[in-house]
N, C-alpha and C positions, 0 to 999 in steps of 0.2 A: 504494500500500500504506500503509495507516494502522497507528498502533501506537506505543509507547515502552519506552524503554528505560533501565537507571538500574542504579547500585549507589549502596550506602549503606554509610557507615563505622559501625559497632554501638560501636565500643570503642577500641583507639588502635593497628588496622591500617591504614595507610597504603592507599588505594585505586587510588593510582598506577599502579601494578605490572597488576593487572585491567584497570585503566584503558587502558592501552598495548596489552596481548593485545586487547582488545576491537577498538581502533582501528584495527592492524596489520589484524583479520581482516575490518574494516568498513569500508577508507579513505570508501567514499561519503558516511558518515554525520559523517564530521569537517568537513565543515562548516556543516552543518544548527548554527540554535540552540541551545543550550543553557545547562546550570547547570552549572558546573563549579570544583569547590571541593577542599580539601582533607577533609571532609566527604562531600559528594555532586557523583555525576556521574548528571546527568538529559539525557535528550535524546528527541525526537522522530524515528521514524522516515523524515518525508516529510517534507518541505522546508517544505510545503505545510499545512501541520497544526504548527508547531513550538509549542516551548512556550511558553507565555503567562502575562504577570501583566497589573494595570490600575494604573492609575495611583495609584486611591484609599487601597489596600493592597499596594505594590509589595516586602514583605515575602513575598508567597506567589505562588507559581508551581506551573501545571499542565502536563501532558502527561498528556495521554491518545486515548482512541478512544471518542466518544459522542455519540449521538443520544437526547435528551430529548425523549419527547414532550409534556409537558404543561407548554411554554415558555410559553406565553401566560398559565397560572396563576402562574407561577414569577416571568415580567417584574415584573407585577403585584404580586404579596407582596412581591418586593424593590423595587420603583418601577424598574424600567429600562423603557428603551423597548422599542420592539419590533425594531429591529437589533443587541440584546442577543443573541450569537451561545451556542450548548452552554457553550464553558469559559467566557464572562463569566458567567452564569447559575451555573455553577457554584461558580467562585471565590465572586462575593459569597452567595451560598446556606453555603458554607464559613463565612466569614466571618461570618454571621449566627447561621449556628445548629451549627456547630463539625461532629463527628463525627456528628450528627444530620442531617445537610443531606440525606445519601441514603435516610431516611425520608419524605422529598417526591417524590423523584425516581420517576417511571414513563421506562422506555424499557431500552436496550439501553448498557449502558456500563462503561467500566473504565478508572480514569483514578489518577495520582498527583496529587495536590497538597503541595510542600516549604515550611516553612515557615521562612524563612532567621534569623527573630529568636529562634524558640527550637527550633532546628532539631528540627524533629519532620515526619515523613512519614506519610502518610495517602494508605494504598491503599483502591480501593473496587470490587468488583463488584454488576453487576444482578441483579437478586431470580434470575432463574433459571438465571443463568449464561452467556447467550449470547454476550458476549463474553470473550475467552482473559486469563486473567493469572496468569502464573505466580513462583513464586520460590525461590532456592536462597539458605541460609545458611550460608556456608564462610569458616574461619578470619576470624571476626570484622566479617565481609562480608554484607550482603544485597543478591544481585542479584536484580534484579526487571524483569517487562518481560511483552508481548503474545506475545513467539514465545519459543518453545522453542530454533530452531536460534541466533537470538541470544546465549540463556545462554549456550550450550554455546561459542559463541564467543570468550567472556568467558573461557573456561579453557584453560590451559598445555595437559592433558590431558585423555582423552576421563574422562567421568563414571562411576561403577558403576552398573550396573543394577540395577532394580527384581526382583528374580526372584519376589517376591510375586505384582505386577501378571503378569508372565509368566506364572505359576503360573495364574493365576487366570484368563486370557486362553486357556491350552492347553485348561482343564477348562469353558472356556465358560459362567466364573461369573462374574456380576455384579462389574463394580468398582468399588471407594470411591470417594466422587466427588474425594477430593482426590489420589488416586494419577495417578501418570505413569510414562512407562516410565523413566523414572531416578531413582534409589532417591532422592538428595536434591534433585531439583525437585519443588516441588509446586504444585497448582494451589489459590488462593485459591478457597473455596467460593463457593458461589452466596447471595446476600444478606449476603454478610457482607466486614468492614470491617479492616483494620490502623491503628493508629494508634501509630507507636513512635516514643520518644525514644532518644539515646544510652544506651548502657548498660542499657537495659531488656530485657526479656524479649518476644519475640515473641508478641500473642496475636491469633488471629484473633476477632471479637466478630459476633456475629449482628445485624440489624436489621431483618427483614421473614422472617415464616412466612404461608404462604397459613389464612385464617383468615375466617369466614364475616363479609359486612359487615350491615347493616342493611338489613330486604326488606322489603316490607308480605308479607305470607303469605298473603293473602286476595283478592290480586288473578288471574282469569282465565288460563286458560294461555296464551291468545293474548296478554295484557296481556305475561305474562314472555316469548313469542314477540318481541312488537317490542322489550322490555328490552335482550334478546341481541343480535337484529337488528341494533339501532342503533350500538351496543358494537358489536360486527362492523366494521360499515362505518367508525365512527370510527377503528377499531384499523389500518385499512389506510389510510384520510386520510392518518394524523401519521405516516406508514412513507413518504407519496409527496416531500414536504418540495420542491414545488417540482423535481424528479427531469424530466429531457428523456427520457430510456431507459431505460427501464423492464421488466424480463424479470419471465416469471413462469412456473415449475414446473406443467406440465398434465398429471399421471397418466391422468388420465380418471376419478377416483376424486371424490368431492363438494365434499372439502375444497380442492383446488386448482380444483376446477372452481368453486366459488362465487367464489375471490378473482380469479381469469380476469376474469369475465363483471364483479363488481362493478368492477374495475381497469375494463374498457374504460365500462363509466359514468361513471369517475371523470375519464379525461383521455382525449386525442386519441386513437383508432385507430393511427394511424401512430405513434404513440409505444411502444406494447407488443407487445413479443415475447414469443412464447408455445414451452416447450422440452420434447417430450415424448421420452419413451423406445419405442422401438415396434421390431415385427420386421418386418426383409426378406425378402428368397426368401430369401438365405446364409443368416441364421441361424434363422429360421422351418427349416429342417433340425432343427436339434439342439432346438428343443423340441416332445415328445411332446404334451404338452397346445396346443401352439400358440397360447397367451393371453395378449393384450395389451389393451391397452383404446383403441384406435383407433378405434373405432363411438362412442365416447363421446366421446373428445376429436373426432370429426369433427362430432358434436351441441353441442358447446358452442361451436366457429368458426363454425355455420352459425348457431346461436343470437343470442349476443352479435355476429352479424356482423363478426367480426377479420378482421385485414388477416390472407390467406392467405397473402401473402405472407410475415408474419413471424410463420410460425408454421413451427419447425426441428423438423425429426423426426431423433434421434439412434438412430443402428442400431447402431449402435459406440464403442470409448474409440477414441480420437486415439493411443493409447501405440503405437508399433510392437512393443515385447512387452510379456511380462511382468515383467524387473527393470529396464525403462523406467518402467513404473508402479512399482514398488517403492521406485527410488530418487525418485520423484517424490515419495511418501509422506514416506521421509527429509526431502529436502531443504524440503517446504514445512514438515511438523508436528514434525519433530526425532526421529522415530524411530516407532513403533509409535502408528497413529493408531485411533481411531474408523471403522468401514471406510465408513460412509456421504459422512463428506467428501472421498472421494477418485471416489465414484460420480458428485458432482457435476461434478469437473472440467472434464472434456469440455466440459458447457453452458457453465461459468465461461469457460473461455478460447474457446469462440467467441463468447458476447456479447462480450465483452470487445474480442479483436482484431478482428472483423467490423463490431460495429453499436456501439462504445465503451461499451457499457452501464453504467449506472453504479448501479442495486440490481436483488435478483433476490429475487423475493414467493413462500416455501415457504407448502404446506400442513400441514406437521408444524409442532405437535403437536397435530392435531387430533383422533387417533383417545383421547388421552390426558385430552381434557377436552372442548371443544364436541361432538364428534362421538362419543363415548362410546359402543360397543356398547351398554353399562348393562345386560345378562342378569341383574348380580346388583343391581339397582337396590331389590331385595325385602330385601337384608341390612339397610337404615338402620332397617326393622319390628321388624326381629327382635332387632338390637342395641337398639333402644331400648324393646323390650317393649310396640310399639304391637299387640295385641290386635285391634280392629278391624278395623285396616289386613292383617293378617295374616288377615284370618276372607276378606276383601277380596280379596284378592288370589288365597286357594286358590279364591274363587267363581268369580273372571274368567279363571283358567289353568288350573283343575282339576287334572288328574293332572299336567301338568308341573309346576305349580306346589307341590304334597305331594311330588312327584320332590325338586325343588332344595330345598326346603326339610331335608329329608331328606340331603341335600348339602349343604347348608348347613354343618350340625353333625358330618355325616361329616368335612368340609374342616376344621371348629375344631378335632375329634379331633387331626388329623395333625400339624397345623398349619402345611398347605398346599391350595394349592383345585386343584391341579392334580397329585395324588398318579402320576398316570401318567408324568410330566416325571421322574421321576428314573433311569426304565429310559432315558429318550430319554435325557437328558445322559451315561449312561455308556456311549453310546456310540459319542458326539462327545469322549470325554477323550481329551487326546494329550496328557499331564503321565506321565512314567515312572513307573510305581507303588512304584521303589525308590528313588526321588529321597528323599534324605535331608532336612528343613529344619527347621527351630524354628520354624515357623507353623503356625497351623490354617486351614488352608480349609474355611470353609461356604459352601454354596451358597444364597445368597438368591432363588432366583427363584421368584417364583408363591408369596411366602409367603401363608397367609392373611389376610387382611381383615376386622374384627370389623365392619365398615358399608361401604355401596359409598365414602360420601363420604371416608373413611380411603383406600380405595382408591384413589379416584379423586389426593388428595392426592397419596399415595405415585407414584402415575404422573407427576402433573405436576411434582412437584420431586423425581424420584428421578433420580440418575448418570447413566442412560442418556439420559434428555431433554437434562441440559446436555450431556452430551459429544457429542449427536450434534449440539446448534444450537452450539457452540463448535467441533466441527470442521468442518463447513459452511461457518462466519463466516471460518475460516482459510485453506482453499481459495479460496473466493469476495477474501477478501482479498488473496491471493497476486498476483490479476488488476485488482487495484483496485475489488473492485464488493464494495457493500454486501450481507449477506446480512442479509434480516428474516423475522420472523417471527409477521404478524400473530394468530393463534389462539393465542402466546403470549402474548400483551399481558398483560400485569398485573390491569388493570382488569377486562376481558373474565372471566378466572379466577376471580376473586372473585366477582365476580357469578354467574361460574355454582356456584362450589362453592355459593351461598350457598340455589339455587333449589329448593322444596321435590322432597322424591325422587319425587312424582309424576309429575311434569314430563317423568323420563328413561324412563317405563314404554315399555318396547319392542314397541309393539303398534301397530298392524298389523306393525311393521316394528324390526330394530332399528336403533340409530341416531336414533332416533325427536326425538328434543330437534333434533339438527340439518336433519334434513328437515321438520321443521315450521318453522323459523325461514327454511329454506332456500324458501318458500313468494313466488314473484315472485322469486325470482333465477337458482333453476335450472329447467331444463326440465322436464315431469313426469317425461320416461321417464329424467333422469338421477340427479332427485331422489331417486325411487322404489325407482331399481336393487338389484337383489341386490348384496352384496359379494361382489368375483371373490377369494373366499377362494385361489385356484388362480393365482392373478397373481402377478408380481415386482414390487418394487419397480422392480427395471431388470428389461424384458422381455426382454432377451437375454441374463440369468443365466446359463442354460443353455451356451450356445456362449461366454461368457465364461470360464466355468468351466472346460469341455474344449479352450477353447481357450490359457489358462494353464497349465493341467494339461500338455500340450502345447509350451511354450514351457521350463514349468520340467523336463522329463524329465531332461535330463542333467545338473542341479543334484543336487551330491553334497550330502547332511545333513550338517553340521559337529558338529552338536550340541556345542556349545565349551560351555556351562554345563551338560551330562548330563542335560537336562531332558525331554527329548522319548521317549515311546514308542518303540519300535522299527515300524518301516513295517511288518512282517512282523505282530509285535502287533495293529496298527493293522489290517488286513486281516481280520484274523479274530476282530474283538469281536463279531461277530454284525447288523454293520451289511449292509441286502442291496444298499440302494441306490447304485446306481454312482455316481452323480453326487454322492450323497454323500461319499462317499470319497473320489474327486477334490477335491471341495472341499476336505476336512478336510486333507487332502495338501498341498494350495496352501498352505490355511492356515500347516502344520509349515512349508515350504521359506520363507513368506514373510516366517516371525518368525524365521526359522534367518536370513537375509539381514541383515533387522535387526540385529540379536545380531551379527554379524560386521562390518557396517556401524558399529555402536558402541561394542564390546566394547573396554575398554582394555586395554593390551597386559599380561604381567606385570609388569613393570617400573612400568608407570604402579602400578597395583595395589599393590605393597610400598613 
């Protein structure tokens, strides 16, 4: 398990006192490296990763969690050699070019560097958030660190809750990306930096927005075909870093199936395992539609010729129930997580115990940038009052094309493109309609889009992307394995926001940008395929679902913060579908669990 962890004196509270609760609740970590001062207390979570200075400038020390990819450019600007490891690269990068240093950096990271001569700390995350950092400031304190249940370590007592995030969680609206489920932890944004001295003022500072770079606009679509391509296969190269086991995420869906098939060109057969989600007899039962995508993932092993052997079909979680998974969510994420990183586990902890794996290659976020449906690929026209392009477009699509167009401006009306979404969200709300608060809940989802390329932004650096590769990276981390995620590469991104909007026209097919690129990597019939719009992400939704539902029956509602609908409510908003409901029910019992899991008591409270 990688990771750090640290508090910082702000002003003339004594850190002692934190210091000790931390220790008591941590002995392991006493005596791993560290800084430890009347000032600050810095430490590394693994023995193995501790924290580091160099000889040259032995005034500054790092601990963190990061994987650099574009260390060879980095050696080079700063003259190191080439066994110049992430923190050496780091530190003198710090040292050369101050708070600016992470303007260079591409990759995945989240690191402190303390600077003991004029004590000043300088926290940092990657452009898009994939790795965790969070921090609380209390009584003159800033503790800071990669995990949640750490912090919370750090304290006498348990923490107050976020009831906002809650709020916002029950009514299945969008979260701030800096929100956590306790009211005073929060998560350092994505591309952005701290840089405090004593006695100053907390401010977090921006350093990187995705932002179009310099294209030729005249080159062939094939030309920007191999662009992409290449960027592709580089983006999973600088992810392999020298890696003996190597797993990788096989939906059966394009985007994991391309970095499959590239992975097994890239190094030995026997070294990649491949982990899909798929239905058995048992739970082939519980789902009506019966759809998985096992025809696909069996075309891409006979494909790319993988060892069949290491290729694991998961038909189940490993939890023996349901508040087996629940407290597992506690224990790894610190309370109320992202639901996607805990869908991982299962894979995480059998590479892990089985075949010692040591990174696992997602295909998310692919559908959010390379792999883009692009339906509204025609807005960049309309927004920038390209005429032509617009005469263009109603020739090549006809009625559908006067359709959406016409949807277009109905959507700028509302100002939403998806005006049907608000019957559906209410009636997924499980937040009590007479909950009293001093906040406004809006629901951000499906706002509209004045151009796809806005859009397309908005997907790749909105909440949900980092929170879902930050909790992924924390589960996966839990097991010791890296989680990457090459379609988010940085580089990759920019390039393509950068590509003119023709590029994405969704004809013959949508998707269209990525199955042309996709052109020598995947098979036709997989390249090609329709999207199983009817598919789960896990294929055994269904029976997970009734089968929680099931496990939680005789979990009585606490409802200890008055926040939750009534069950009886909830039954009759008009929702028809069973399985929905079930779900929505898991849902209530599983944040009701939480909330009692970390609720302080009264006492703590006054």
């Amino acid at each position: 398990m990688k990771g750090f962890f640290g508090i910082l004196g702000l002003g003339n509270t004594p850190i002692g006192k934190t210091q000790e609760v931390f220790l008591s609740n941590c002995p392991e970590i006493g005596d791993y490296p560290k800084i430890d001062s009347e000032r600050i207390f810095l430490t590394s979570i693994n023995d193995q990763y501790p924290v580091d200075s160099v000889p040259e400038f032995i005034e500054l020390t790092y601990a963190g969690w990061s994987r650099l990819d574009n260390l060879p450019e980095l050696r080079e600007s700063l003259g190191l050699d080439e066994t110049a490891e992430d923190q050496e690269v780091i530190l003198y990068s710090f040292k050369k070019w101050g708070s600016n240093c992470v303007k260079y950096f591409y990759g995945d990271f989240s690191f402190a560097i303390w600077n003991q001569k004029n004590e000043t700390l300088f926290l940092a995350k990657d452009q898009l958030g994939a790795r965790p950092l969070f921090y609380l400031q209390k009584d003159d304190l800033l503790i800071f660190g990669t995990s949640i249940p750490l912090i919370k370590k750090s304290q006498k007592t348990k923490l107050l809750l976020n009831e906002v995030f809650i709020a916002k969680e029950l009514k299945f609206y969008p979260q701030d990306v800096e929100a956590t489920f306790f009211r005073d932890i929060v998560r350092l944004k994505p591309a952005h930096y701290i840089d405090i001295k004593p006695n100053q003022i907390l401010v977090e500072k921006r350093y990187w927005e995705l932002l179009p770079i310099e294209l030729d606009q005249k080159k062939t679509n094939e030309e920007y075909y191999d662009l992409v391509r290449n960027q592709m296969i580089k983006a999973i190269q600088v992810r392999l870093r020298n890696m003996t086991k190597v797993g990788c995420q096989l939906s059966g869906g394009m985007d994991s199936s391309a970095i499959a098939v590239l992975l097994s060109r890239l190094i030995p057969k026997e070294n990649l395992h491949t982990y899909s989600f798929v239905l058995d007899d048992e739970t082939k039962k519980y789902s009506e539609a019966g759809i998985d995508e096992k025809e696909t993932q069996e075309e891409i092993i006979n494909y790319a010729d993988l060892n069949r052997s290491n290729h694991h079909q998961i038909h189940r979680f490993h939890y023996r129930d349901a508040f087996e998974e629940i407290n597992s969510i506690n224990e790894i994420f610190g309370g109320s997580s992202y639901d996607y990183g805990n869908w991982q586990e299962t894979i995480f902890r059998d590479f892990s115990k089985k075949y010692l794996g040591e990174v696992m290659f997602s295909g998310f976020p692919g559908d959010e940038g390379i792999s883009s449906p692009a339906g509204s690929y025609f807005y960049d026209y309309l927004a920038k009052r390209e005429y032509l392009e617009i005469f263009k477009f109603i020739l090549e699509f006809r009625r559908w094309g006067i359709k959406n167009i016409f949807k277009y401006y109905r959507d700028k009306k509302s100002g939403t493109f998806f005006p049907e979404y608000a019957a559906i969200q209410k009636t997924r709300d499980l937040l009590n309609p007479s909950y009293k608060v001093n906040f406004d809940l809006k629901d951000t989802s499906f706002l509209f889009s004045k151009s796809f390329k806005y859009y397309m932004k908005s997907s790749i650096t909105g909440a949900d992307t980092c929170m879902r590769m930050e909790a992924e990276s924390i589960f996966a981390n839990h097991y010791g394995i890296d989680m990457v995620f090459p379609l988010a590469d940085v580089r990759l991104l920019e390039l393509i926001y950068s590509l003119p909007s023709h590029v994405f026209k969704p004809k013959p097919k949508g998707r269209a940008l990525f199955r042309n690129v996709c052109k020598g990597i995947l098979p036709e019939r997989v390249r090609l395929q329709k999207k199983q719009n009817g598919a789960f992400t896990l294929a055994f939704y269904e029976y997970h679902t009734i089968k929680k539902f099931d496990d939680l029956k005789t979990y009585s509602i606490k409802n200890r913060l008055v926040m939750f609908t009534s069950e009886k409510n909830f039954l009759h908003n008009g929702m028809e579908d069973e399985l929905d409901i079930k779900d929505r029910i898991n849902a209530l019992k599983q944040m009701d669990i939480l909330i009692e899991l970390n609720s302080p008591t009264k006492d703590e409270v006054e």
